[in-house]
C-alpha positions as CSV (number, residue, x, y, z in Angstrom):
1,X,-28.8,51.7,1.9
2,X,-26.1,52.3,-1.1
3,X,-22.7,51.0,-1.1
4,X,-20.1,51.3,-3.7
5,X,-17.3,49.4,-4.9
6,X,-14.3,51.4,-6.7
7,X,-12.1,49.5,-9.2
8,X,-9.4,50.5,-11.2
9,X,-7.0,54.0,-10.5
10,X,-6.8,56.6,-8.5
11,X,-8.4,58.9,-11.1
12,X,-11.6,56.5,-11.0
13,X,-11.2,56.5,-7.2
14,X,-11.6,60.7,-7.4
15,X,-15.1,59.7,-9.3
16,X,-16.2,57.3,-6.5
17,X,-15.3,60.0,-3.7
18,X,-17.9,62.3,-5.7
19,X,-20.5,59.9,-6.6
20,X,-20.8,59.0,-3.0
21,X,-21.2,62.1,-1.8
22,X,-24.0,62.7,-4.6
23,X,-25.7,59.8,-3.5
24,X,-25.5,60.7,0.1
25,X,-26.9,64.0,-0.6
26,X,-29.9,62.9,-2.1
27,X,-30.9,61.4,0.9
28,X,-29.5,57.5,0.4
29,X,-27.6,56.1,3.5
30,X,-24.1,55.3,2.9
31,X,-23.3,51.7,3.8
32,X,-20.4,48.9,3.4
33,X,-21.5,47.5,0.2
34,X,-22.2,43.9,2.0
35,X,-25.3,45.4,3.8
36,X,-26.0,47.3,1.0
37,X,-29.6,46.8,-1.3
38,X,-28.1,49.1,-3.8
39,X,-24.9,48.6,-5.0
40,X,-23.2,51.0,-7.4
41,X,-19.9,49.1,-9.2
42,X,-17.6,52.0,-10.8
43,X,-15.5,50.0,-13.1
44,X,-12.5,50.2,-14.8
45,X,-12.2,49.3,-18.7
46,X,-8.3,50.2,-19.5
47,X,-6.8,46.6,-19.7
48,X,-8.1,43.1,-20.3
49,X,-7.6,41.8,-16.9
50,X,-9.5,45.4,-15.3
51,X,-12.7,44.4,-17.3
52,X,-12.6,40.7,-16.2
53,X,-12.5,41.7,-12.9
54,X,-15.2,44.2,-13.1
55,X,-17.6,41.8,-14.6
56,X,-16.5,39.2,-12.2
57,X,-17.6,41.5,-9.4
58,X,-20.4,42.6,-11.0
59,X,-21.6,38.8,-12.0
60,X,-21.1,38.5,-8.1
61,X,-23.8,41.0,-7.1
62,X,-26.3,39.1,-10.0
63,X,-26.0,36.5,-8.5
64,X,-26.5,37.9,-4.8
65,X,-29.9,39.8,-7.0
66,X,-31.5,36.2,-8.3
67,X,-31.4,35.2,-4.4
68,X,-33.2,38.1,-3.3
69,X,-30.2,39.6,-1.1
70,X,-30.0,42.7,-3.0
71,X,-32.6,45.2,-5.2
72,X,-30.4,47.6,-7.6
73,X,-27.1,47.1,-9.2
74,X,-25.8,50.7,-10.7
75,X,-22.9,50.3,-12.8
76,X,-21.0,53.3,-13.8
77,X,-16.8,54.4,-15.2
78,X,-15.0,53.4,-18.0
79,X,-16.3,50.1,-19.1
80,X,-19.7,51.3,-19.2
81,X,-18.6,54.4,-21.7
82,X,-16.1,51.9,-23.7
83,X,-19.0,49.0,-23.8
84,X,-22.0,50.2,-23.3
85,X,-25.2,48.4,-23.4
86,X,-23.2,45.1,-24.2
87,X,-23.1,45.0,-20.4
88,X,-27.0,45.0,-19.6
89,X,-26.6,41.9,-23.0
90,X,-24.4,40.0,-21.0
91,X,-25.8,40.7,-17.5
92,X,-29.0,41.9,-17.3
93,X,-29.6,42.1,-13.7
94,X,-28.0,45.5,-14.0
95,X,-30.6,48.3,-13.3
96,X,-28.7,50.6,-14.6
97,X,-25.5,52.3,-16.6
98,X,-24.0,55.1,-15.9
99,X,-21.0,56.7,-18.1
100,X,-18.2,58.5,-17.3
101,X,-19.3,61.4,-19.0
102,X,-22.5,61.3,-16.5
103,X,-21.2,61.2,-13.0
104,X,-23.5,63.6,-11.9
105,X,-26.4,61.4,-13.0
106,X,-25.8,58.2,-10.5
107,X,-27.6,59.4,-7.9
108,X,-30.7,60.0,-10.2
109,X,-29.7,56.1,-11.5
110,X,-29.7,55.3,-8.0
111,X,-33.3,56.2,-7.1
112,X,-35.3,55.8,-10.0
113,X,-36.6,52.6,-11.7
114,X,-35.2,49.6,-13.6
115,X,-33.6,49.9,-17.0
116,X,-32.0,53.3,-17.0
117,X,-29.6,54.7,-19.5
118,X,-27.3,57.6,-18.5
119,X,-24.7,57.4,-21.7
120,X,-23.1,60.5,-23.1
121,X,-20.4,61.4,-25.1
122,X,-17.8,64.1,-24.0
123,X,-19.1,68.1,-24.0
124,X,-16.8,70.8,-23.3
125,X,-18.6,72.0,-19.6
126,X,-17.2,73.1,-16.3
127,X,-15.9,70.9,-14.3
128,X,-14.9,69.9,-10.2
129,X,-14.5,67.3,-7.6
130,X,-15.0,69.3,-4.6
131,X,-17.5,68.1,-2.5
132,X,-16.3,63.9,-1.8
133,X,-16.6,61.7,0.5
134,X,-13.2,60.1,0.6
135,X,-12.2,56.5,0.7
136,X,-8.5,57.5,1.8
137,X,-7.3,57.9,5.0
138,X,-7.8,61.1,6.0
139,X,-4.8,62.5,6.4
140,X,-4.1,62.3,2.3
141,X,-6.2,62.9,-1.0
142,X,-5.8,63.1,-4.8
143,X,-6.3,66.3,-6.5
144,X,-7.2,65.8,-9.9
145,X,-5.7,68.3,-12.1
146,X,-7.0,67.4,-15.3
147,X,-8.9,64.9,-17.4
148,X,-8.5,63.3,-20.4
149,X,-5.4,63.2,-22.9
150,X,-4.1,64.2,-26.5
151,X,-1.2,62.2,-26.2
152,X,-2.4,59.3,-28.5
153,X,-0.3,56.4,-27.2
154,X,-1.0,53.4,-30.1
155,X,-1.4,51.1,-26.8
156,X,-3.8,53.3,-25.1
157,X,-7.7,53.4,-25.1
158,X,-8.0,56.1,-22.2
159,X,-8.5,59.2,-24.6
160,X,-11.0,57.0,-26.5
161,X,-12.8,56.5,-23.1
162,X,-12.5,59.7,-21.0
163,X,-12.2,62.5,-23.9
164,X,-9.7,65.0,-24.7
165,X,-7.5,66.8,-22.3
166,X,-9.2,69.4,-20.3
167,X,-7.5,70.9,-17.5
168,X,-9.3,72.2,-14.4
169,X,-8.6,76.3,-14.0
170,X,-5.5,77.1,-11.2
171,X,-8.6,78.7,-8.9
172,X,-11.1,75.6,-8.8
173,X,-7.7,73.3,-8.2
174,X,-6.7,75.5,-4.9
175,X,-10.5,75.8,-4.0
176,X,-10.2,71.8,-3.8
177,X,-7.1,71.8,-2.1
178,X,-8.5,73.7,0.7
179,X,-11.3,71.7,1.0
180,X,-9.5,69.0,1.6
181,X,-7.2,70.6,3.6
182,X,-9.9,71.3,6.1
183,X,-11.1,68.1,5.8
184,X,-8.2,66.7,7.6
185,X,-5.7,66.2,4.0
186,X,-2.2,66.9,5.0
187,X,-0.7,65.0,1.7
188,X,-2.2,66.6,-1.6
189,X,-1.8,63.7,-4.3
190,X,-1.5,66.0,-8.4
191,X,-3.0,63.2,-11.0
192,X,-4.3,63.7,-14.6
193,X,-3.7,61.4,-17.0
194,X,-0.8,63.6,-18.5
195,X,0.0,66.4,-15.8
196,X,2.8,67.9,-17.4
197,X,0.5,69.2,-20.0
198,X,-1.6,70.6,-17.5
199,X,-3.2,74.0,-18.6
200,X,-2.0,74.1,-21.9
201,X,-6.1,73.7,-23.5
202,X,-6.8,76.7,-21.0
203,X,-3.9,78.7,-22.5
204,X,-2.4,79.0,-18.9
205,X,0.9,80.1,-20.2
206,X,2.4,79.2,-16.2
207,X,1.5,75.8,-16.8
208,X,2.4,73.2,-14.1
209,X,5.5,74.8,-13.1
210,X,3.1,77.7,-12.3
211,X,0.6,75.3,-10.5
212,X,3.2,74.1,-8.5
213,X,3.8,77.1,-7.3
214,X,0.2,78.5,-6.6
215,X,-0.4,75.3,-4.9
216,X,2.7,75.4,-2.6
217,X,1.9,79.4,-1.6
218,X,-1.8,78.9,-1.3
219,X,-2.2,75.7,0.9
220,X,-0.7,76.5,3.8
221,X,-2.4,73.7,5.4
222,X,-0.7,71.3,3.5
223,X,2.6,69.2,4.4
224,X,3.5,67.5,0.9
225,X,2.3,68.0,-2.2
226,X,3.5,64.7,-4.6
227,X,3.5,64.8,-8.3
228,X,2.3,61.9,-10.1
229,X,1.8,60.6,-13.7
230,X,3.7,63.6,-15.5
231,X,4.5,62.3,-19.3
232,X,8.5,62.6,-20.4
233,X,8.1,64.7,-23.2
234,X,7.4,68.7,-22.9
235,X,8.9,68.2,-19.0
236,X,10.7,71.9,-18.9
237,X,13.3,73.3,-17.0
238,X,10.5,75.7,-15.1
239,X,9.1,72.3,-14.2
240,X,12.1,71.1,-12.7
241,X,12.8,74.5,-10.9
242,X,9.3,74.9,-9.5
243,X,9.8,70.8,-8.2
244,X,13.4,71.8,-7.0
245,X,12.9,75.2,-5.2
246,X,8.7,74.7,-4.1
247,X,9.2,73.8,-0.1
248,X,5.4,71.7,-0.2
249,X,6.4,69.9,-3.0
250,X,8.3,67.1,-1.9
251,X,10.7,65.5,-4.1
252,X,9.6,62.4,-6.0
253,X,8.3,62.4,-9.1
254,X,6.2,59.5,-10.6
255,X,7.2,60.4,-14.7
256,X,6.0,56.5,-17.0
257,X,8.7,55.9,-19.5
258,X,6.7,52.6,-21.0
259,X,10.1,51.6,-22.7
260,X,14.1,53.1,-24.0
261,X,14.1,51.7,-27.4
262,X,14.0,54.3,-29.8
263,X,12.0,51.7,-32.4
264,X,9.8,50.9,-29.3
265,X,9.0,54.4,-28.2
266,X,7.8,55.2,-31.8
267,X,5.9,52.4,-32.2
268,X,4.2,53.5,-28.8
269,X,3.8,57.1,-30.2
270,X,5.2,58.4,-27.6
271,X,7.0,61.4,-28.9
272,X,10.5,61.1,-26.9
273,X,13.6,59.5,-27.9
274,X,16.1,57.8,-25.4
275,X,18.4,60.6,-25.6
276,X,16.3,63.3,-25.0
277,X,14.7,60.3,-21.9
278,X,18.6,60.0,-20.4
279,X,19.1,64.2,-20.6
280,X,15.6,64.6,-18.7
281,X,16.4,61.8,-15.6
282,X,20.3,63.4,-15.7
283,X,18.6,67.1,-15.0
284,X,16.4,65.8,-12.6
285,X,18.8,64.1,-10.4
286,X,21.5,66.6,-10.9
287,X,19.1,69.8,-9.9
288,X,17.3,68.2,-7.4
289,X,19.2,66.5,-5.0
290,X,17.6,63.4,-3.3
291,X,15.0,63.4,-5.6
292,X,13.5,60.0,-6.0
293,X,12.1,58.6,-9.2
294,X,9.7,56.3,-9.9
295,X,8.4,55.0,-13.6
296,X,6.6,52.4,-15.3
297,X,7.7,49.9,-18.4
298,X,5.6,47.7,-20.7
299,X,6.9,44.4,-21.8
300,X,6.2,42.5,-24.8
301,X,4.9,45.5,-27.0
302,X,4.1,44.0,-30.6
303,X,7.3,43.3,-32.7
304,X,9.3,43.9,-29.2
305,X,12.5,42.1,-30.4
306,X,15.1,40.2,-27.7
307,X,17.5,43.0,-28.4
308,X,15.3,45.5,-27.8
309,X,14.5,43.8,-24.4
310,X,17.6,43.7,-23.4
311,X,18.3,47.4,-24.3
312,X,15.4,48.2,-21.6
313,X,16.3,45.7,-18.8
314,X,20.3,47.2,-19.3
315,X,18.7,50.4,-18.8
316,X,16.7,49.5,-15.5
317,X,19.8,48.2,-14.0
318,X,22.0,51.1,-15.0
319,X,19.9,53.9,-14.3
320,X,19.0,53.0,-10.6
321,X,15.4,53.7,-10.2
322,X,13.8,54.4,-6.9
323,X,10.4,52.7,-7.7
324,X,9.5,50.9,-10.7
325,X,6.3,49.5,-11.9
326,X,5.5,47.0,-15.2
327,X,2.9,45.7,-17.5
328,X,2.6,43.3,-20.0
329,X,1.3,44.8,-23.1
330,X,-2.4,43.6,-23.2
331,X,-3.8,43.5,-27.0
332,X,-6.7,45.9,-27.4
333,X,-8.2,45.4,-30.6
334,X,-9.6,49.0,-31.2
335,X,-6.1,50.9,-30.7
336,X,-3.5,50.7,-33.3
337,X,-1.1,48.6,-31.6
338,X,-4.1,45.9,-31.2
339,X,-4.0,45.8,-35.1
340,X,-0.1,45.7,-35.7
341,X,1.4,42.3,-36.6
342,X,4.1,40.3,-34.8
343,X,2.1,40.2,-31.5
344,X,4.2,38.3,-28.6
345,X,2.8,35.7,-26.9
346,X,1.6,35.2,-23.8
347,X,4.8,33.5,-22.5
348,X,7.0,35.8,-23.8
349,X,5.5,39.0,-22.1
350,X,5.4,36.8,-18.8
351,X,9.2,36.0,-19.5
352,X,10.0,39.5,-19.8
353,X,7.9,40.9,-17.2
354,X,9.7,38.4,-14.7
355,X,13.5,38.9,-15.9
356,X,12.3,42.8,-15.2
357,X,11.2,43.0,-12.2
358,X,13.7,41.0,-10.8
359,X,16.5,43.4,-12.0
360,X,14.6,46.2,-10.6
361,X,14.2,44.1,-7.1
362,X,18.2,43.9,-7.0
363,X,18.4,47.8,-7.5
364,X,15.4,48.3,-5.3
365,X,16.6,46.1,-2.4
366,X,20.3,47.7,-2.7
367,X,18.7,51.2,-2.4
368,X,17.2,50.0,0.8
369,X,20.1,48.9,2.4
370,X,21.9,52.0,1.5
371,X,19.0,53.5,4.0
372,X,20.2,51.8,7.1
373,X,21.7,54.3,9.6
374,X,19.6,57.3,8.1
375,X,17.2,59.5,9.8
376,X,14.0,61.1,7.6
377,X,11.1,62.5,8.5
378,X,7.8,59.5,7.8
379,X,4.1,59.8,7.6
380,X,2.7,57.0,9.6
381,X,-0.8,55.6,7.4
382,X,-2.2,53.1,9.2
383,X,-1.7,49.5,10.8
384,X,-1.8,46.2,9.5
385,X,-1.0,42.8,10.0
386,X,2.5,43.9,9.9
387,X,2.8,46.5,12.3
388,X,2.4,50.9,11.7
389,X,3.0,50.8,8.3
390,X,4.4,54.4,7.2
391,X,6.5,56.2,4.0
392,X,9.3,58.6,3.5
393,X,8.9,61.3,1.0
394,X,10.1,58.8,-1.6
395,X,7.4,56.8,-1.4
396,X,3.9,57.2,-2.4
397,X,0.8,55.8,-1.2
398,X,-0.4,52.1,-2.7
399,X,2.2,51.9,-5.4
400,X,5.7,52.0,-3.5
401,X,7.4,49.8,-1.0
402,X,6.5,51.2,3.0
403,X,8.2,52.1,6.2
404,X,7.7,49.5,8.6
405,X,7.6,51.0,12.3
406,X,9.6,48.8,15.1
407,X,7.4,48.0,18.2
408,X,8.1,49.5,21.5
409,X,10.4,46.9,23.7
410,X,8.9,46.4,27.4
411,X,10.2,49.0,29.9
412,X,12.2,46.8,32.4
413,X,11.6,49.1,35.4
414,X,7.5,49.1,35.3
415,X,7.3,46.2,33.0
416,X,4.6,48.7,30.7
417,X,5.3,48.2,27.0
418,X,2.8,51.1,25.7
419,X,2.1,54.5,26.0
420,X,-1.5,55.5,26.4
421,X,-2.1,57.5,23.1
422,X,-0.7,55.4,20.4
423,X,-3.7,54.7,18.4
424,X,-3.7,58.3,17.5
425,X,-0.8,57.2,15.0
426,X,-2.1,57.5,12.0
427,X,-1.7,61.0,10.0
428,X,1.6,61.8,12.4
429,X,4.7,62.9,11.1
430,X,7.8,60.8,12.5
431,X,11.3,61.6,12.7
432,X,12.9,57.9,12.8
433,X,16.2,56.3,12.2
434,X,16.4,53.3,10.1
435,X,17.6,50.1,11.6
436,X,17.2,47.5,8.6
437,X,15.6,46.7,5.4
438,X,13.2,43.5,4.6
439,X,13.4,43.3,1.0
440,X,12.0,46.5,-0.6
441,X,10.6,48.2,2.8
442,X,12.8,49.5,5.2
443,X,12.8,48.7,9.1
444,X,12.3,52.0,11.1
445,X,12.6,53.0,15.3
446,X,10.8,56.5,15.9
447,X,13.4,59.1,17.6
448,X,13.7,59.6,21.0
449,X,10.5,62.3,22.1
450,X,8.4,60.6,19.4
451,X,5.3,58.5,19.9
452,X,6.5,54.7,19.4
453,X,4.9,51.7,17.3
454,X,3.3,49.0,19.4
């Protein structure tokens, strides 16, 4: 029996759908990793803190080796391309490494005997994800559009890890799409490391803007199609036109700033000033209406001055935006901003990252009281501790605040509280009115003729 445990982003999470389903079809039964023998780890190696808590779990299954609870640990992803046989150094229980270059090796690392090496450096080769077995609910997926990136960010180690940019041709993307449409996928999730680049190493002159529209003729199965990770600069007005006039597309757009400071941004390499940043978010909101926006900022970038703080956190309070998401800059020693001097310390970044996020909590918390009396349409996702949990089109899955749904109140007349039914929830579309807010989340009643929470 093989289980496997899937750190890090949704891109890695794409890899762990299609390794599983590797595994499975070579004959290995699929099971939750705790009954496990075999346990494949895919691991993230981006940050710091993601490679501490890979080798924590993967110390965890060494130990659970030396006591004789488990025969093969398979670790494969990013911190096995970035470091290697370090890992089998530091932990030799490890049976065997598997790079990201090598996915389509794990099941052969699975199977065969101790001490296996499956390491490889990027090749230029076809390339797909059809064929997973998906760790999301069922009614949503991610569609990876591309792989890679050329933007050279002097903070990032991801093209240094997963290779140049190479996106996948418009045909293999809506063969996947369908797939997973059939599979039960009402909510097709767009990532890449940089998808507004998409298609420009294919020479696919339509570019996003064209994929966009492919997608939203082609998968007529579909509900939403969400946009996510799309990098400020080269974001055109065809872009904005196919987000604006595409009826699948649904409008929210997940577009990582890092920082507003023109010093900052060129220390980044990032290739986009503030005023060309402003003009972009001013088009967006201006051509299409209700769009919400959600970015992420980096605090405490080397030689990040208190002004240029400032600048940022004015900027987060002024702009208003609909989700927001931060880091502390985490020193990687093989990337060019790892070598710059006047690194912050650790205090600082925290500082910062705190003064931050509360600023964006007041705008975020305002916007959700501005919600009460409104009625949208919801996509209810599961059930938790909490109550149905569901989102709005603004609001993306794992990363943004939720919809929380209010329970049924007892029927006076028959004294039944619940419809026979409800547990079929999960995947429905809602029409509901909001009733109130609880910090970032919003408080929502289904409208009359629609299934109700319990």
């Amino acid at each position: 029996m093989v289980g496997l445990i899937s750190l890090g982003c949704v891109k890695n999470l794409v890899d762990s759908e299609r390794m599983l389903a590797q595994i499975g079809e070579s004959g290995a039964i699929i099971a939750d990793e705790s009954a496990a023998d075999t346990v494949v780890v895919n691991t993230c190696g981006f940050l710091g803190s993601a490679r501490q808590e890979a080798l924590e779990v993967i110390g965890e299954l060494a130990e659970r080796k030396r006591q004789g609870r488990l025969r093969r640990i398979v670790v494969a992803g990013c911190l096995v391309q970035r470091d290697g046989c370090k890992l089998r150094e530091a932990i030799p229980e490890i049976d065997a490494l598997v790079g990201v270059h090598n996915r389509s090796d794990v099941a052969r690392a699975v199977w065969e005997g101790a001490t296996n090496l499956y390491l490889g450096d990027y090749r230029p080769q076809a390339w797909s994800d059809q064929g997973r077995l998906r760790l999301t609910p069922r009614h949503y997926a991610y569609v990876r559009i591309s792989e890679g990136c050329d933007q050279q960010c002097t903070f990032c180690t991801i093209p240094a890890i997963r290779g140049p940019m190479r996106s996948k041709p418009p045909e293999t993307i809506v063969a996947e799409c369908r797939e997973l449409i059939a599979d039960g996928a009402r909510e097709l999730i767009l990532i890449g490391q940089d998808t507004t680049s998409y298609g420009k190493d294919l020479g696919y002159q339509e570019g996003l803007a064209g994929l966009l529209r492919r997608l939203d003729a082609a998968c007529e199965g579909a509900r939403w199609l969400r946009l996510m990770y799309a990098y400020p600069s080269g974001f055109s007005d065809a872009m904005i036109d196919a987000m604006a006039e595409c009826d699948r597309v649904v409008k929210y757009l997940d577009i990582p700033l890092q920082h507003i400071s023109d010093r900052i941004l060129r220390a980044m390499g990032r290739r986009v000033r503030r005023d060309q940043i402003e003009t972009l978010l001013r088009k967006l909101r201006e051509r299409i209406p209700g769009l919400s926006i959600r970015t992420t900022l980096m605090v405490g970038f080397p030689g990040e001055s208190k002004a240029e703080f400032e600048e940022l956190l004015t900027f987060v309070r002024e702009f208003g935006f609909d989700a927001l998401g931060a880091f502390r800059y985490s020193l990687e020693p093989e990337t060019p901003a790892g070598r710059m001097g006047e690194q912050l310390d650790e205090q600082t970044k925290q500082e910062r990252y705190s003064r931050l996020m509360l600023a964006q909590q007041e705008v975020a918390m305002a916007a959700a009281r501005r919600r009460v009396g409104q009625s949208f349409e919801v996509v209810v996702d599961g059930r938790s501790r909490r109550g149905w949990l569901a989102r709005h089109a603004g609001q993306a899955p794992e990363v943004d605040s939720v919809c929380i749904l209010e329970p049924e109140q007892p029927r006076r007349a028959s004294g039944v509280g619940q419809r026979p039914g409800t547990s079929m929830l999960a995947g429905r579309w809602l029409t509901v009115y909001c009733t109130g807010s609880e910090g970032y989340d919003l408080v929502v009643r289904p409208q009359r003729g629609e299934p109700p929470a319990v």
